[in-house]
Residue, then its C-alpha position, 0 to 999 in steps of 0.5 A: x864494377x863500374x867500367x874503368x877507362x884508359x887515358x886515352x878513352x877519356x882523351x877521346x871522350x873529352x875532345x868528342x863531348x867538346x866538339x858536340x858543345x862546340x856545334x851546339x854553340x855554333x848552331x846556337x849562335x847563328x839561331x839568335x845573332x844575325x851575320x854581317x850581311x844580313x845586319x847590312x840588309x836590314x838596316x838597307x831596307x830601313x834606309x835606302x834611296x832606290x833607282x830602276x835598274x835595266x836587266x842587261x841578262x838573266x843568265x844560268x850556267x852549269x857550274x863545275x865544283x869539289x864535293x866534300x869528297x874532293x869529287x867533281x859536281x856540277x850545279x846550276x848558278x843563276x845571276x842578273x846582270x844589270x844597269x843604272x843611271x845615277x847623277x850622270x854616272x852609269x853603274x854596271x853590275x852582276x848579282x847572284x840569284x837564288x832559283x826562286x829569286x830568278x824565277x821572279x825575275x824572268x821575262x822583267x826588263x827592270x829591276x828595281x834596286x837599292x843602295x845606301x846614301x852616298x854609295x850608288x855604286x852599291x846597289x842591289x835588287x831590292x828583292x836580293x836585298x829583302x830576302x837577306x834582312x828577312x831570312x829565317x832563323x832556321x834558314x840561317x842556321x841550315x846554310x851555317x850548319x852546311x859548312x860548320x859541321x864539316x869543320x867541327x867533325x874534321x877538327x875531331x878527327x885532327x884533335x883525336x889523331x893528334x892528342x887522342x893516343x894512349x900517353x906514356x908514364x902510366x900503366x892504366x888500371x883495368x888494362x891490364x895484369x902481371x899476365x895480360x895486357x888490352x888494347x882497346x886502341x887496336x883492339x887486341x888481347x895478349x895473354x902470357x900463359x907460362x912458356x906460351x903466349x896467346x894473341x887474340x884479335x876482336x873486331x871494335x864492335x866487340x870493344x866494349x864487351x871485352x873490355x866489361x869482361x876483362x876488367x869483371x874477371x881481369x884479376x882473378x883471371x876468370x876472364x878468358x873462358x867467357x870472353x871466348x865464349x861470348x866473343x868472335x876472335x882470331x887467335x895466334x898461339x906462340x910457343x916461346x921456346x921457338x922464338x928466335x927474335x924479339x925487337x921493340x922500339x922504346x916509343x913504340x906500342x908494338x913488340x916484333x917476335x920471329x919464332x918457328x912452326x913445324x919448322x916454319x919461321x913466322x913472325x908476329x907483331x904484339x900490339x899494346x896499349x902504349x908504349x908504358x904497357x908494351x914495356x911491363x909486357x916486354x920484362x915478363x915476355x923476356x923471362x920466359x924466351x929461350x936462354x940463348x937469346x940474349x939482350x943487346x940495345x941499339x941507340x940512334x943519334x937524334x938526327x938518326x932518329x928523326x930524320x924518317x918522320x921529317x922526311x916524309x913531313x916534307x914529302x907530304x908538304x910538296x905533294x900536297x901543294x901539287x894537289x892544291x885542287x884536291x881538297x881532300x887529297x890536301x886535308x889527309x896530306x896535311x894529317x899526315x904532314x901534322x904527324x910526320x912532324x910531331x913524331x920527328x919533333x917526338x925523336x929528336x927529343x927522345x931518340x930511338x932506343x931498340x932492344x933486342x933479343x937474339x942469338x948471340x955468340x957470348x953476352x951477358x943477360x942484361x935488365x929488361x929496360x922496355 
């Protein structure tokens, strides 16, 4: 049987696949087509008038930056310091150096630089000049690949925490059956067993194990004594005719249960799919709850429903800017901003509906809605 996957695996696996494209290309790119400042180079190199230049100084200073984990660093930066006499006009200029570049310029008193015709207030030390048009194109990429990889994995990570959940509407075919539903988001296993429900967790590196299980043996139910047998897991197993409580918020993917052990209350949080497959569970689960409990559903206004989500987008906003320094303390602000954002636009659209089931005095036994 061919592996089946959710909507949100081909999600994930899109964005991911076109991310490596992206990379490729980019790299590609920056192989075959020289940048800005490297065309400029070449074409100073073919048509340049020159002059001597005095070194002033040829310095090195320590230099304090961000790593990519937003950590202080310090570097060594080189640079020349440098003047010339061009038509009665002095020019006075500084210029970064490679270690290589100051290295050949220790104990010189002159440089001799270039510029194009008519601009002398442009002028470069010709070996600054010639190590940029002569640039390989292996170099070009690694400096390119330096800064874009990092890009194309945090635009990743953005796209998959923005787009890449499990979407509404649709039951997913292999994950689930009239008595069990898989998470390969959250990696759970939930199992109705007449008046008991099994909920079992599995670490990701098992993802794809259970998963090939559970489809192979889904639906003739063959599935649970392998997957026990081949696949570490913690279980928790809830009687049903304890359960006090059950709430769910129609968005979300989670049903909240409250039950009782040897006269303990405990609680319980089921973790779905999606918010579709949460609700097929939610019907079936409901059936076998004691039957005093009884339904009640609880709609919030829109304002009501979204000002949580909002609230925290503009938290997340004057925190970053007071973190501005961090970079990385910015970035997962920003995430976070970015998807307080959607989920209050997500409310205002559609507000929160909670259903419930609980003790209650008289009420009627509705309809399962989810």
């Amino acid at each position: 049987m061919a592996k089946l996957r959710s909507p949100g695996q081909k999600r994930k696996l899109w964005i991911r696949s076109s991310m490596v494209v992206l990379a490729v290309l980019g790299l590609t790119a920056a192989y075959f087509i020289k940048g800005p400042a490297q065309v400029a180079a070449i074409q100073l190199a073919k048509h340049h008038n020159s002059a001597q230049a005095t070194v002033a100084s040829l310095d090195q200073a320590e230099e304090e930056y961000r790593g990519r984990k937003g950590r202080k660093k310090t570097r060594i930066v080189y640079s020349v310091s440098y003047a010339y006499d061009i038509n009665d006009a002095h020019y006075t200029h500084e210029q970064p150096l490679t270690a290589g570049q100051y290295d050949a310029l220790e104990g010189q008193d002159t440089v001799e630089v270039w510029y194009p015709e008519g601009k002398p207030d442009a002028a470069q030390p010709q070996l600054v000049v010639e190590h940029l048009a002569n640039e390989p194109a292996g170099e070009r990429v690694f400096d390119v690949a330096t800064w874009f990889i990092p890009v194309v994995v945090v635009l990743n990570l953005l796209l998959t925490f923005l787009f890449g959940r499990e979407p509404k509407g649709k039951l997913p075919e292999g994950f689930y059956t009239e008595k069990s539903w898989l998470d390969v988001e959250d990696d759970r296993l939930i199992v109705l067993d007449g008046n008991h429900l099994l909920s079992m967790s599995f670490d990701k590196k098992h993802r794809d194990q259970v998963q090939e299980i559970y489809q192979r043996g889904g639906l003739n139910g063959n599935y649970l004594e392998e997957l026990l047998s081949k696949v570490e897991t913690k279980r928790t197993l809830v009687d049903l005719s304890t359960v006090s409580k059950m709430t769910s918020e129609h968005y979300d993917d989670t049903i909240h249960l409250k039950y009782n052990v040897d006269g303990k209350d405990e609680s319980l949080s089921l973790e779905f799919l999606s918010a579709t497959v949460k609700a097929h569970a939610l019907q079936r689960i409901a059936r076998a709850l004691p039957a005093n409990l009884n339904m009640s559903v609880e709609k919030l206004t829109r304002l009501q429903a979204a000002r949580v989500p909002l609230g925290v987008a503009v938290v997340s906003a004057g925190v970053a800017y007071y973190f501005l320094d961090h970079i990385w303390v910015v970035g997962l602000l920003g995430l976070l901003g970015l998807y307080a954002l959607k989920v209050g636009a997500a409310r205002l659209i559609d507000p929160t509906i909670t259903t419930t089931f609980a003790a209650a005095p008289a009420a009627a036994k509705l309809a399962v809605n989810g």
